[in-house]
N, C-alpha and C positions, 0 to 999 in steps of 0.2 A: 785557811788563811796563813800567809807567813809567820813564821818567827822572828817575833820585832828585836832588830837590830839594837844593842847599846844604843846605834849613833841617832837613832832615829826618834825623831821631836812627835812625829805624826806616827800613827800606824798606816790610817790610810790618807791620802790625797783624791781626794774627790773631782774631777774633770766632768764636767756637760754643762749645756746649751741652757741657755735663759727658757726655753719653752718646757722646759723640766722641775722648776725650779720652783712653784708654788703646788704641784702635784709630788709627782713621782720621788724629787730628789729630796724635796724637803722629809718627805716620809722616810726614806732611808738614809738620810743624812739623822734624824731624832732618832731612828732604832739603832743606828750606829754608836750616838751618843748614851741611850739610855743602855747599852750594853757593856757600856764602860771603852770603848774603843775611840781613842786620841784622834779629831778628825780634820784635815785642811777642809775648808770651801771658803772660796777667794773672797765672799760678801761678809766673814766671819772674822777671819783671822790676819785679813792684810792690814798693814798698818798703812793709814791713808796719803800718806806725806813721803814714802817713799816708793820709786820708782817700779812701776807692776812686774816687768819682764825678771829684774833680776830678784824680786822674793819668790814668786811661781818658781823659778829655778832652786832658789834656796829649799825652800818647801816642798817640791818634788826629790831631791837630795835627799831631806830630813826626813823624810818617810819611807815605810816599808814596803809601802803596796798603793800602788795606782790605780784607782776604779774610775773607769772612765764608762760615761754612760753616750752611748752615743746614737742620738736621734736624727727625726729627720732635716733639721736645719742644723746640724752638729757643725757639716761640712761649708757651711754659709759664713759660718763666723769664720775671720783671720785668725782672729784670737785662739779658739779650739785649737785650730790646726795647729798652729804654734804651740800650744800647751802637748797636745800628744806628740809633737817634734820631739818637746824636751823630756815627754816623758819615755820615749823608747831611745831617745838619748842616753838617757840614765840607765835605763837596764841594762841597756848594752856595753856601758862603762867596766874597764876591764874589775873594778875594785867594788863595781853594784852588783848588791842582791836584792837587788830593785823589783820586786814583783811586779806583774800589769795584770788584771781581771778587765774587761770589757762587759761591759752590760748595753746589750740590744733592747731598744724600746722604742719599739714600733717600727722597727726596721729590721730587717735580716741581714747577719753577719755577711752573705757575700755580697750586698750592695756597700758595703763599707770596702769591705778586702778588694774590691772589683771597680767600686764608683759608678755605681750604676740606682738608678730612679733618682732619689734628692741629690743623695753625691756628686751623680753624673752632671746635674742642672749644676750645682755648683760649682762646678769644675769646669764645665762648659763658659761659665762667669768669667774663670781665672784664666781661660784659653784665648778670650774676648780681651780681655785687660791683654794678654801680650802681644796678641795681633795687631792690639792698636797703637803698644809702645814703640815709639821711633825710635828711640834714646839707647843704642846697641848697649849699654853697658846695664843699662834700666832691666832690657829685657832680659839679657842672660840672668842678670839677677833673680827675676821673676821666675823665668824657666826653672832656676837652679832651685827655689823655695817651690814651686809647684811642685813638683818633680817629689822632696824632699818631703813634704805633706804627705804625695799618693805612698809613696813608701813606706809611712807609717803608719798609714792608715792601713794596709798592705799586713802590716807587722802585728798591730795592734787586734786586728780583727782575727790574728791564729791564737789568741791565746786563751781560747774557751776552753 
């Protein structure tokens, strides 16, 4: 595990999918806490009344290490994808020592790196959405955030 940063409010930031979240994450999210380790999960520590995107940013910042668990509807949610944007955003910040740990469950690390089985279906989703955007400025958009997803995902998934 890293060496927690002065700046760093969390040790880790915790990232996955609602289908984790009464099994798998809740149990390593409790052994995280019972082991004295400072933990983000966004159902915990957000404050309700202010705006989601820019505390996740905050809070991925604040922290030392990203443990992103990433399953088979990982890539289904917009929201994920966006969270692991910003969290290989962060590491790769010229002034972050931003760790990232990946955790596979129930899914193999090259269908994430690759987008293939759920990934693929999900992606396949986000292909559907642009083919059917008329609106050229809508699509590059889209394109540009697709694209920007697979890349992280891409990134995220070498860091076993």
């Amino acid at each position: 595990m890293a060496t927690v940063q002065p700046y760093a409010l969390y040790d880790v930031f915790l990232s996955f999918r609602g289908e984790t979240r009464k099994n798998f994450t809740d149990h390593l999210y409790t052994a995280l806490k019972q082991s004295g380790i400072r933990t983000f999960r966004d159902d915990d520590a957000m404050d309700r009344g202010k705006l989601l995107k820019p505390e996740l940013k905050k809070a991925i910042h604040k922290s030392a290490v990203s443990l992103i668990v990433f399953s088979k509807s990982y890539a289904s949610s917009k929201w994920c994808l966006d969270e692991v944007l910003m969290i290989i955003e962060e590491h790769e910040s010229l002034s972050s020592k931003h760790e990232v740990i990946p955790v596979f469950y129930n899914v193999e690390p090259s269908d994430v790196r690759n987008q293939r089985g759920s990934f693929k279906e999900a992606f396949d989703g986000y292909d559907d959405i642009i083919k059917a955007e008329t609106d050229h400025q809508k699509k590059r958009e889209w394109l540009e955030k697709v694209g920007a997803w697979r890349d992280s995902l891409r990134k995220a998934a070498t860091f076993t």
